[in-house]
KOLLOVEX-309796 format. One record per residue (C-alpha): residue number from 0; residue in three letters; x, y, z. Coordinates in nm, 2 decimals. Layout:
N
NODE num residuo     xx     yy     zz
NODE NUM     ALA      X      Y      Z
...
REM end
This chain:
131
NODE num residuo     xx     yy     zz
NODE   0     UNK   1.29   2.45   0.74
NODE   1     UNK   1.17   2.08   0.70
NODE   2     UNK   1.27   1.91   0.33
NODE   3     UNK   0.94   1.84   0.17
NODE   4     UNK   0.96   1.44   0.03
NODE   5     UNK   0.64   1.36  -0.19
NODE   6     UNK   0.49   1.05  -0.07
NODE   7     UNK   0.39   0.79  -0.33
NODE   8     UNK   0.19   0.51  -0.45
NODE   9     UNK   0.29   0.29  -0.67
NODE  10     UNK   0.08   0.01  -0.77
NODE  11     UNK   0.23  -0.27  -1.06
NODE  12     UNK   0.09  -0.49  -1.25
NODE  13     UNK   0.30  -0.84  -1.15
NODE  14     UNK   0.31  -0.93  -1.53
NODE  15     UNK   0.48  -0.70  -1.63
NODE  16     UNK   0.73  -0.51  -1.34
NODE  17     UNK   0.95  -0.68  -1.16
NODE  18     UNK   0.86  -1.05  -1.24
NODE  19     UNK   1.17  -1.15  -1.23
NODE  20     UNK   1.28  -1.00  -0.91
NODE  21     UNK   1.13  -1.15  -0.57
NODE  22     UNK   0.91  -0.90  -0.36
NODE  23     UNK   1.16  -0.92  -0.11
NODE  24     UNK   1.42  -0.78  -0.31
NODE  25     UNK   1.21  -0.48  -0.48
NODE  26     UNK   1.01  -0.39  -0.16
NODE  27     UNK   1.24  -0.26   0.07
NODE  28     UNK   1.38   0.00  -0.17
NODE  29     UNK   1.03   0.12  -0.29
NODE  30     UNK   0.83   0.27  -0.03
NODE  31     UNK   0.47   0.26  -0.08
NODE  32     UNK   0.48  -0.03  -0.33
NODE  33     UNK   0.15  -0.22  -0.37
NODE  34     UNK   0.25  -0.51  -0.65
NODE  35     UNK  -0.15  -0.63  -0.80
NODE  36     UNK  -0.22  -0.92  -1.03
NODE  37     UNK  -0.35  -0.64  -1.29
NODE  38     UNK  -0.35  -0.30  -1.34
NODE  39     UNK  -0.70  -0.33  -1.44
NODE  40     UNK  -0.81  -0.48  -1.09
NODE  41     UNK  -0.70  -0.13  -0.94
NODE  42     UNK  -1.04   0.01  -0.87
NODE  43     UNK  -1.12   0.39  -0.86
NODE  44     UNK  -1.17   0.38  -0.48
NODE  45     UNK  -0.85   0.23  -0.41
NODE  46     UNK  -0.66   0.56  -0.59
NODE  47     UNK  -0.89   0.78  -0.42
NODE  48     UNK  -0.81   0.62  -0.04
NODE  49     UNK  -0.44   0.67  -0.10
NODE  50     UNK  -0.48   1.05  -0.18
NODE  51     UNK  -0.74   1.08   0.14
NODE  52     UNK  -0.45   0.94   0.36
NODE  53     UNK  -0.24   1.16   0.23
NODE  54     UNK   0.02   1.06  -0.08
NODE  55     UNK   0.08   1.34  -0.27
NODE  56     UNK   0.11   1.13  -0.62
NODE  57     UNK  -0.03   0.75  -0.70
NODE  58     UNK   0.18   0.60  -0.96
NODE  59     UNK   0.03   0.30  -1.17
NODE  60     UNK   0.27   0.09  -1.32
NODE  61     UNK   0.08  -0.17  -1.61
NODE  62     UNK   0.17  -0.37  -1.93
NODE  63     UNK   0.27  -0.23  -2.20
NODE  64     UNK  -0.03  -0.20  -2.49
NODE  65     UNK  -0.14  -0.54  -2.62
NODE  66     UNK   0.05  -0.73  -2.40
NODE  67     UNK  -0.20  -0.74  -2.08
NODE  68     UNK  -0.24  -1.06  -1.96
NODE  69     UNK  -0.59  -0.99  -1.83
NODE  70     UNK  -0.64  -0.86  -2.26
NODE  71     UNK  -0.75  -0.48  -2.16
NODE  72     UNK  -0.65  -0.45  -1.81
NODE  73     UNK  -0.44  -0.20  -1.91
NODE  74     UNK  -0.68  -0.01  -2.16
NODE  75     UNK  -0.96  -0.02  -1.86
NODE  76     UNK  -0.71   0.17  -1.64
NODE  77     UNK  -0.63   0.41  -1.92
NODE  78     UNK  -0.99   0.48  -1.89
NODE  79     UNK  -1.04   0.52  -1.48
NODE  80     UNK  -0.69   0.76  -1.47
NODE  81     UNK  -0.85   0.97  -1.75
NODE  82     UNK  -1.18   0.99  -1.54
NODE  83     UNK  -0.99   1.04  -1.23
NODE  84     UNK  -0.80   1.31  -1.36
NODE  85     UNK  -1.12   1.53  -1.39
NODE  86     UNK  -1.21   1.45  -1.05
NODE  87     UNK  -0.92   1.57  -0.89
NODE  88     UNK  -0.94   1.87  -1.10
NODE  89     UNK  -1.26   1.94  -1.00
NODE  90     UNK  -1.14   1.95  -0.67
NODE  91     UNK  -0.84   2.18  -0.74
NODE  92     UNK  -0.62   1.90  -0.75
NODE  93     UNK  -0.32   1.85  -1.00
NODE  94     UNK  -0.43   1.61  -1.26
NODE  95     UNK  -0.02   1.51  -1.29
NODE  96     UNK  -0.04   1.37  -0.94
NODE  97     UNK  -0.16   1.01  -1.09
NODE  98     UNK   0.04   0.89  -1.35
NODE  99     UNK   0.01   0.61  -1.54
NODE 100     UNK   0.31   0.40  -1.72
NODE 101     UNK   0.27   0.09  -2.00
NODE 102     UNK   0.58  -0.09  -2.02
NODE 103     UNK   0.74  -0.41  -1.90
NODE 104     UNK   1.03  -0.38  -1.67
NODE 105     UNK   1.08  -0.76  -1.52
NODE 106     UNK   1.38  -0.71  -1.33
NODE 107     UNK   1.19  -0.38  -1.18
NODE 108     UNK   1.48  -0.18  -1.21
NODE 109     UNK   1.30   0.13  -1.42
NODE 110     UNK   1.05   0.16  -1.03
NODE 111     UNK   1.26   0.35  -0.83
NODE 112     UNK   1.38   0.58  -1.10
NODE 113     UNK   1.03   0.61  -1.18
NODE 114     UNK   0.92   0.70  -0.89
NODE 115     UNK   1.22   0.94  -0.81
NODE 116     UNK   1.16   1.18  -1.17
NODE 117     UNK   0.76   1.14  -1.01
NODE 118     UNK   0.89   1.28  -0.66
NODE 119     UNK   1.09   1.53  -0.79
NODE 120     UNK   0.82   1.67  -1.04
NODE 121     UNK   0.62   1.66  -0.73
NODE 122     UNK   0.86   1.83  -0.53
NODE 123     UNK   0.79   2.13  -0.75
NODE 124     UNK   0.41   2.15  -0.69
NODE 125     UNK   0.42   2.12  -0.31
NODE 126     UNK   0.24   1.85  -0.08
NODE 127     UNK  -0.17   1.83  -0.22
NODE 128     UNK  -0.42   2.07  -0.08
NODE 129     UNK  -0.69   1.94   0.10
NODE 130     UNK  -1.04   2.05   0.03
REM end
Protein backbone atom coordinates (compact mmCIF):
# COMPACT_ATOMS: atom_id res chain seq x y z
CA UNK A 1 0.00 0.00 0.00
CA UNK A 2 1.18 3.49 -1.25
CA UNK A 3 2.30 6.15 1.85
CA UNK A 4 -0.15 8.91 1.70
CA UNK A 5 2.12 12.52 1.76
CA UNK A 6 -0.30 15.55 2.16
CA UNK A 7 0.46 18.02 -0.41
CA UNK A 8 0.78 21.68 0.61
CA UNK A 9 0.64 25.21 0.07
CA UNK A 10 2.35 27.45 1.69
CA UNK A 11 2.14 31.00 0.90
CA UNK A 12 4.48 33.86 3.18
CA UNK A 13 4.36 37.01 3.60
CA UNK A 14 8.21 38.26 2.53
CA UNK A 15 8.16 40.65 5.56
CA UNK A 16 8.03 38.69 7.83
CA UNK A 17 9.39 34.68 6.95
CA UNK A 18 12.45 34.16 5.75
CA UNK A 19 13.74 37.66 4.98
CA UNK A 20 16.81 36.96 5.88
CA UNK A 21 17.39 33.87 3.96
CA UNK A 22 17.61 34.05 -0.09
CA UNK A 23 14.73 32.17 -1.96
CA UNK A 24 17.24 30.04 -3.22
CA UNK A 25 18.24 28.75 -0.01
CA UNK A 26 14.50 28.21 1.54
CA UNK A 27 12.87 26.92 -1.86
CA UNK A 28 14.31 23.80 -2.47
CA UNK A 29 13.51 22.35 0.93
CA UNK A 30 9.86 23.64 0.93
CA UNK A 31 7.83 22.21 -1.70
CA UNK A 32 4.93 24.12 -2.73
CA UNK A 33 6.26 27.42 -1.42
CA UNK A 34 4.79 30.59 -2.97
CA UNK A 35 6.75 33.66 -1.01
CA UNK A 36 4.03 37.11 -1.69
CA UNK A 37 4.76 40.65 -0.89
CA UNK A 38 1.66 40.38 1.68
CA UNK A 39 -0.39 37.97 3.16
CA UNK A 40 -3.23 40.30 2.49
CA UNK A 41 -2.60 40.35 -1.42
CA UNK A 42 -3.52 36.45 -1.26
CA UNK A 43 -6.95 36.60 -2.80
CA UNK A 44 -9.76 34.08 -2.01
CA UNK A 45 -9.46 32.59 -5.61
CA UNK A 46 -5.89 31.96 -5.32
CA UNK A 47 -6.59 29.43 -2.00
CA UNK A 48 -9.51 27.98 -3.76
CA UNK A 49 -7.25 27.01 -7.14
CA UNK A 50 -4.66 25.28 -5.07
CA UNK A 51 -7.41 22.98 -3.41
CA UNK A 52 -9.04 22.45 -7.10
CA UNK A 53 -5.60 21.16 -8.27
CA UNK A 54 -5.45 19.12 -5.65
CA UNK A 55 -3.35 20.11 -2.21
CA UNK A 56 -4.78 18.67 0.56
CA UNK A 57 -3.94 21.75 2.99
CA UNK A 58 -2.94 25.58 2.04
CA UNK A 59 -0.85 27.10 4.69
CA UNK A 60 -0.63 31.01 4.97
CA UNK A 61 2.26 32.19 6.69
CA UNK A 62 1.79 36.42 7.60
CA UNK A 63 3.10 38.97 10.17
CA UNK A 64 2.63 38.79 13.31
CA UNK A 65 -0.43 41.28 14.71
CA UNK A 66 0.54 44.94 14.35
CA UNK A 67 3.46 44.43 12.66
CA UNK A 68 2.04 44.18 8.88
CA UNK A 69 3.88 46.17 6.75
CA UNK A 70 0.90 46.70 4.39
CA UNK A 71 -1.00 47.93 8.30
CA UNK A 72 -3.86 45.13 8.14
CA UNK A 73 -2.66 42.78 5.54
CA UNK A 74 -2.65 40.34 8.04
CA UNK A 75 -6.10 41.22 9.79
CA UNK A 76 -7.73 41.12 6.02
CA UNK A 77 -6.57 37.52 5.67
CA UNK A 78 -7.80 36.71 9.15
CA UNK A 79 -10.96 37.71 7.68
CA UNK A 80 -10.91 35.65 3.97
CA UNK A 81 -9.53 32.20 6.08
CA UNK A 82 -12.45 32.68 8.46
CA UNK A 83 -14.88 32.97 5.37
CA UNK A 84 -13.14 30.33 3.55
CA UNK A 85 -13.37 28.06 6.32
CA UNK A 86 -17.36 28.01 5.95
CA UNK A 87 -16.97 27.40 2.39
CA UNK A 88 -15.16 24.38 2.49
CA UNK A 89 -17.37 23.23 5.15
CA UNK A 90 -20.18 23.75 3.20
CA UNK A 91 -18.74 21.54 0.87
CA UNK A 92 -17.77 18.74 3.36
CA UNK A 93 -14.42 19.91 3.52
CA UNK A 94 -12.14 20.12 6.77
CA UNK A 95 -12.08 23.57 7.83
CA UNK A 96 -8.30 22.66 9.45
CA UNK A 97 -7.06 22.10 5.92
CA UNK A 98 -6.15 26.08 5.72
CA UNK A 99 -4.27 27.31 8.35
CA UNK A 100 -3.24 30.53 9.06
CA UNK A 101 0.08 31.58 11.21
CA UNK A 102 1.07 35.40 12.56
CA UNK A 103 4.57 35.41 13.48
CA UNK A 104 7.94 36.56 12.11
CA UNK A 105 10.44 33.95 11.33
CA UNK A 106 13.32 35.88 9.08
CA UNK A 107 15.72 33.23 8.81
CA UNK A 108 12.53 30.91 7.78
CA UNK A 109 13.58 28.19 9.80
CA UNK A 110 10.05 27.68 11.80
CA UNK A 111 8.53 26.71 7.46
CA UNK A 112 9.38 23.36 7.19
CA UNK A 113 8.58 22.43 10.72
CA UNK A 114 5.47 24.17 10.02
CA UNK A 115 4.55 22.62 7.34
CA UNK A 116 5.72 19.07 8.64
CA UNK A 117 3.18 19.20 12.13
CA UNK A 118 0.50 20.53 9.05
CA UNK A 119 1.34 17.25 6.94
CA UNK A 120 1.20 15.09 9.68
CA UNK A 121 -2.18 16.40 11.15
CA UNK A 122 -3.10 15.95 7.66
CA UNK A 123 -1.92 12.64 7.37
CA UNK A 124 -4.60 11.79 9.90
CA UNK A 125 -7.65 13.01 7.88
CA UNK A 126 -6.74 11.38 4.58
CA UNK A 127 -6.22 13.21 1.05
CA UNK A 128 -9.53 15.87 0.48
CA UNK A 129 -12.70 14.50 -0.90
CA UNK A 130 -13.81 15.89 -4.04
CA UNK A 131 -17.34 17.01 -4.47
Amino acid sequence: METYNPKIVCFSCNFGWGYLSDAETIGPTILNWIPVVCSGKIDTSHILKAFRAGADGVMILGCSEGHCHFQDGNYQTRKKVFLIHKVLDAFGIEPERLTMELDIDPEGRKIPQLIAQMQHHLSGLGPVKQV
